[in-house]
C-alpha positions as CSV (number, residue, x, y, z in Angstrom):
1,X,6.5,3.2,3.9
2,X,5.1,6.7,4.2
3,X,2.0,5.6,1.2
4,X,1.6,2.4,3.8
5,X,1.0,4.2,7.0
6,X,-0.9,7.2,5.7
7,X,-4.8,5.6,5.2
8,X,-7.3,8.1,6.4
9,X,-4.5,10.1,7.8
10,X,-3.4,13.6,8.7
11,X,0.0,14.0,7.6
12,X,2.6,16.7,8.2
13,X,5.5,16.7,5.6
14,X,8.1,19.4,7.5
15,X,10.7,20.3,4.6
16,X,8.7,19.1,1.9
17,X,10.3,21.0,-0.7
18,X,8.7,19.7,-4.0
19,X,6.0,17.3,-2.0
20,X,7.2,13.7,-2.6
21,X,6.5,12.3,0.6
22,X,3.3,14.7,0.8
23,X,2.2,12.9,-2.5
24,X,3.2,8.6,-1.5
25,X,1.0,10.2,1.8
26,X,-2.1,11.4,-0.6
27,X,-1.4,8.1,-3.0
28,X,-1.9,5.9,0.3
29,X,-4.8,7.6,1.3
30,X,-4.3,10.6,3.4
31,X,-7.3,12.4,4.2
32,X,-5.2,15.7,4.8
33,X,-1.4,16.3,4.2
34,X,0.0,20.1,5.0
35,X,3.3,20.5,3.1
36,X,5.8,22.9,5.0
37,X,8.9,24.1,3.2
38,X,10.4,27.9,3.8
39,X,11.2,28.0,0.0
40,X,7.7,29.6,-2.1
41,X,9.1,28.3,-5.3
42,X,9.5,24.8,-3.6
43,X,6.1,24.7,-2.0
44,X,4.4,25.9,-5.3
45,X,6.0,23.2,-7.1
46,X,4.5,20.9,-5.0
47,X,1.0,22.3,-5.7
48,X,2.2,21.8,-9.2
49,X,3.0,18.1,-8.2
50,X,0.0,17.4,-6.6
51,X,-2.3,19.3,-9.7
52,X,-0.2,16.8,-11.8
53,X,-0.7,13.7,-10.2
54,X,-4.3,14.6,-9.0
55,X,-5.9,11.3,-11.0
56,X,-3.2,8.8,-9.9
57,X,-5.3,6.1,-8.2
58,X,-4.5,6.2,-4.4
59,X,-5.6,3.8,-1.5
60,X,-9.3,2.9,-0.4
61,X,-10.6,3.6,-4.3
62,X,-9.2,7.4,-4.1
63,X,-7.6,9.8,-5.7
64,X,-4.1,11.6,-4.9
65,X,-7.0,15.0,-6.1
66,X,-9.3,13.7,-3.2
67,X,-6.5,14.6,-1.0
68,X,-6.8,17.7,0.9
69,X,-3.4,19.5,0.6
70,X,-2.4,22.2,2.1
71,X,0.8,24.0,1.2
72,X,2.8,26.0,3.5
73,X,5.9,28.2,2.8
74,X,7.3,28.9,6.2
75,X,10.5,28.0,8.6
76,X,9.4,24.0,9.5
77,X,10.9,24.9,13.1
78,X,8.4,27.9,13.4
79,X,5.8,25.3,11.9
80,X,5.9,23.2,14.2
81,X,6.5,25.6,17.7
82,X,3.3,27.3,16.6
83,X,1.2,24.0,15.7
84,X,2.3,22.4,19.5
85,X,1.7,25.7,20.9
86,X,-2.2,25.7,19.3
87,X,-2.6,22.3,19.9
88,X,-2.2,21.1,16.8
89,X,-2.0,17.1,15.9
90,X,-0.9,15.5,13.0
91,X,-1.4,11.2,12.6
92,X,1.6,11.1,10.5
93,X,4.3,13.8,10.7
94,X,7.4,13.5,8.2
95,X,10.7,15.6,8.8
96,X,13.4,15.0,6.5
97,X,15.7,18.4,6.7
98,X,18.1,19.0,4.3
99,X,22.0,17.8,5.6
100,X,22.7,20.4,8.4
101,X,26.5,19.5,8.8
102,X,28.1,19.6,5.8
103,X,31.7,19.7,7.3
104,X,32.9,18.3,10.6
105,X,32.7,21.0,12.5
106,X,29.2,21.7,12.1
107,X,28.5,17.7,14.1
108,X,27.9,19.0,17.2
109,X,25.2,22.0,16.1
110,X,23.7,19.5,13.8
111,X,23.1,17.3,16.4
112,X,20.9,19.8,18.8
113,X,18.6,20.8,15.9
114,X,18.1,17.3,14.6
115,X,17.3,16.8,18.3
116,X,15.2,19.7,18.2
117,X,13.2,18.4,15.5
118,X,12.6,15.1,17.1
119,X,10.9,16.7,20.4
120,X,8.7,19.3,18.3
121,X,7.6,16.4,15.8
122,X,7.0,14.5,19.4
123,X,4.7,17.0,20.1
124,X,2.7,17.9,16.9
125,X,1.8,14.1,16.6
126,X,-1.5,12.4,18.1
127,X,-1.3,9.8,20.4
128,X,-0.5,6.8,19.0
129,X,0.4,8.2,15.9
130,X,3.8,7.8,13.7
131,X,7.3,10.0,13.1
132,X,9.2,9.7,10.2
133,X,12.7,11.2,10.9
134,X,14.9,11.1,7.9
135,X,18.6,12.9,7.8
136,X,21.2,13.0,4.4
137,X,24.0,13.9,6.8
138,X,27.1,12.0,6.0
139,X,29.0,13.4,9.1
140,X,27.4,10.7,11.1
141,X,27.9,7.0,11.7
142,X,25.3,4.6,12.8
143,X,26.0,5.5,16.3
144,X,24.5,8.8,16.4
């Protein structure tokens, strides 16, 4: 869904690690898509990824190389306080953390920072624009 929303869009892939989303967002069109992950090696493999992929066909008679990307290795949390602080916008923003509650007792902690996430993504996007929250926690049900 992310290549299908992205046409002509900003996107902001929080936790990006290697870029997958970042690279479905330039193969759908993205105009701009800023990768944020804290790990260096992780954000320069997805330069690698996107130097790789650069002449896959994307949407509109692009490129995934016509894609401006911009790879950043810092905290996504910080990221994203800073970017709402400046005024930053995003079209499209992407956060799909790593599990944050790998045992039972971590539910409750897990649960204010995936919270967290969802008000500063609330505030980095444009008007209008689209969140993509993603979670691999298996401490939760469908109710949470």
């Amino acid at each position: 869904r992310v290549e299908k929303i992205s046409k002509g869009m900003s996107v902001l892939n929080v936790f990006s690690y290697t870029g997958g989303f970042s690279l479905y967002a330039a193969r759908g069109g993205a105009s701009q898509v800023t990768s944020v992950d804290i790990s260096t090696p992780a954000t320069e493999a997805a330069m690698r990824n996107f130097g790789l992929n650069q002449d896959l066909p994307a949407a509109g008679g692009r490129t995934v190389g016509q894609c401006r990307h911009i790879p950043v290795a810092e905290d996504a949390f910080q990221f994203m306080r800073d970017a709402a602080q400046s005024g930053q916008k995003f079209d499209v923003v992407i956060v799909d953390p790593p599990s944050m509650a790998n045992k039972a007792s971590l539910r409750g902690v897990a649960i204010k920072r995936y919270q967290e996430l969802a008000s500063l993504a609330a505030q980095v996007v444009r008007p209008g624009g689209k969140v993509v929250l993603a979670s691999c926690s298996s401490r939760f049900d469908a109710i949470h």
